[in-house]
C-alpha positions as CSV (number, residue, x, y, z in Angstrom):
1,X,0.0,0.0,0.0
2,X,1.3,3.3,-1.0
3,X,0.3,5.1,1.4
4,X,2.2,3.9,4.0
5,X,5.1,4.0,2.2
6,X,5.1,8.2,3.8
7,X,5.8,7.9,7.2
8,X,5.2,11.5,8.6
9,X,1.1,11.4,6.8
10,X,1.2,8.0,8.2
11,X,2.7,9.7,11.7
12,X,0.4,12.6,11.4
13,X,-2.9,10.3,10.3
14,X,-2.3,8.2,13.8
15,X,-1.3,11.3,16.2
16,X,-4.4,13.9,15.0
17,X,-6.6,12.8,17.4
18,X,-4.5,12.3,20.6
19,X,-3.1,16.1,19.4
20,X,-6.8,17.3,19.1
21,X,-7.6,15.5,22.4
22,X,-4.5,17.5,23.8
23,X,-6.0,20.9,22.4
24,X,-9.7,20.6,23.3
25,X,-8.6,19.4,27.4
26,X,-6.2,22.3,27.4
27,X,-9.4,24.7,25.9
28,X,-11.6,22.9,28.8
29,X,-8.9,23.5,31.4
30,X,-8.3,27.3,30.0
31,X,-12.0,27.7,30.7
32,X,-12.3,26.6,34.0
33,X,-10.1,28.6,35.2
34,X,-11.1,31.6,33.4
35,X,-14.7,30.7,35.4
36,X,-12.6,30.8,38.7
37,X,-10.8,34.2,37.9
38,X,-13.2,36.0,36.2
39,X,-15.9,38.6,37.6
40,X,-19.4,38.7,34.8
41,X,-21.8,40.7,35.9
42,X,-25.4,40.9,33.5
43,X,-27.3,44.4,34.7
44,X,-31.1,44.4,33.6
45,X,-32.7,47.3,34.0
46,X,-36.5,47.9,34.3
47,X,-38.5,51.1,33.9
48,X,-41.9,51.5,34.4
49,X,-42.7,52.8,30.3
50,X,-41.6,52.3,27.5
51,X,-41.8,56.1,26.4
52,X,-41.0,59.5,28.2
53,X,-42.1,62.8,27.6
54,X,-40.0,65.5,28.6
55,X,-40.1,66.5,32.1
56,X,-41.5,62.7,33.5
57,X,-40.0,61.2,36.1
58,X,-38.3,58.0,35.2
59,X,-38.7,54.8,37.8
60,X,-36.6,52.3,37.3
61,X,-35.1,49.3,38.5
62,X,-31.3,47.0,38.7
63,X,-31.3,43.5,38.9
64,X,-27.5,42.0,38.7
65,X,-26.8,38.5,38.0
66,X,-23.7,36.5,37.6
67,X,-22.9,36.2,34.0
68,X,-21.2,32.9,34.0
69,X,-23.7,31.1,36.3
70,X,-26.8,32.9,35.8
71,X,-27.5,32.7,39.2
72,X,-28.7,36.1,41.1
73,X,-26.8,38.1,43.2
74,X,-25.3,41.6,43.3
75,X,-21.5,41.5,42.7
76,X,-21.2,45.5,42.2
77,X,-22.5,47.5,45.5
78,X,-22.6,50.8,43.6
79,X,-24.2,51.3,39.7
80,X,-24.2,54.5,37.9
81,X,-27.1,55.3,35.8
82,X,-26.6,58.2,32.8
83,X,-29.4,59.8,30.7
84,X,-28.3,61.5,27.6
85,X,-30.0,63.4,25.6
86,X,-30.0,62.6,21.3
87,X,-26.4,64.7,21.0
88,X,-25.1,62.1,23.7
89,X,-24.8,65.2,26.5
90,X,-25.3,63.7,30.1
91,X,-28.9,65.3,31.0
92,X,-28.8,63.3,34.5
93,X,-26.7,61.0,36.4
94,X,-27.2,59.1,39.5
């Protein structure tokens, strides 16, 4: 058979799995510890309408969850909130 007559395709034929095997465990293990190091935080914020006029007072609300567990729970104690106006100026901030 010819094709074993080359023996680094043969070489390379019988290794790519154990070498993708290698690659995929050291993605897996890259992640993990990524997940142990890292700080995700998903803000959702809720207001009362969908639509202001000018001059309305805007009620809303913060709900923080972790980002890599989807679990809830406030990571950040303090959250700043802007409201710009269409030329992106801050018109309030708190």
């Amino acid at each position: 058979m010819r094709f074993f007559r080359n023996p680094i395709l043969f070489s390379l034929l019988i290794l790519s799995p154990w070498i993708y095997a290698q690659n995929f465990r050291d993605f897996i293990n890259a992640y993990d510890d990524f997940k142990k190091k890292a700080i995700v935080e998903i803000l959702n914020i809720h207001t009362d309408k969908d639509f202001y006029v000018s001059g309305e007072v805007i009620q809303f609300s913060i709900n923080g969850y972790n980002g890599l567990s989807n679990n809830e729970g406030n990571i950040s104690d303090i959250i700043c909130v802007e409201l710009l106006n269409g030329e992106n100026n801050i018109v309030s901030q708190q």
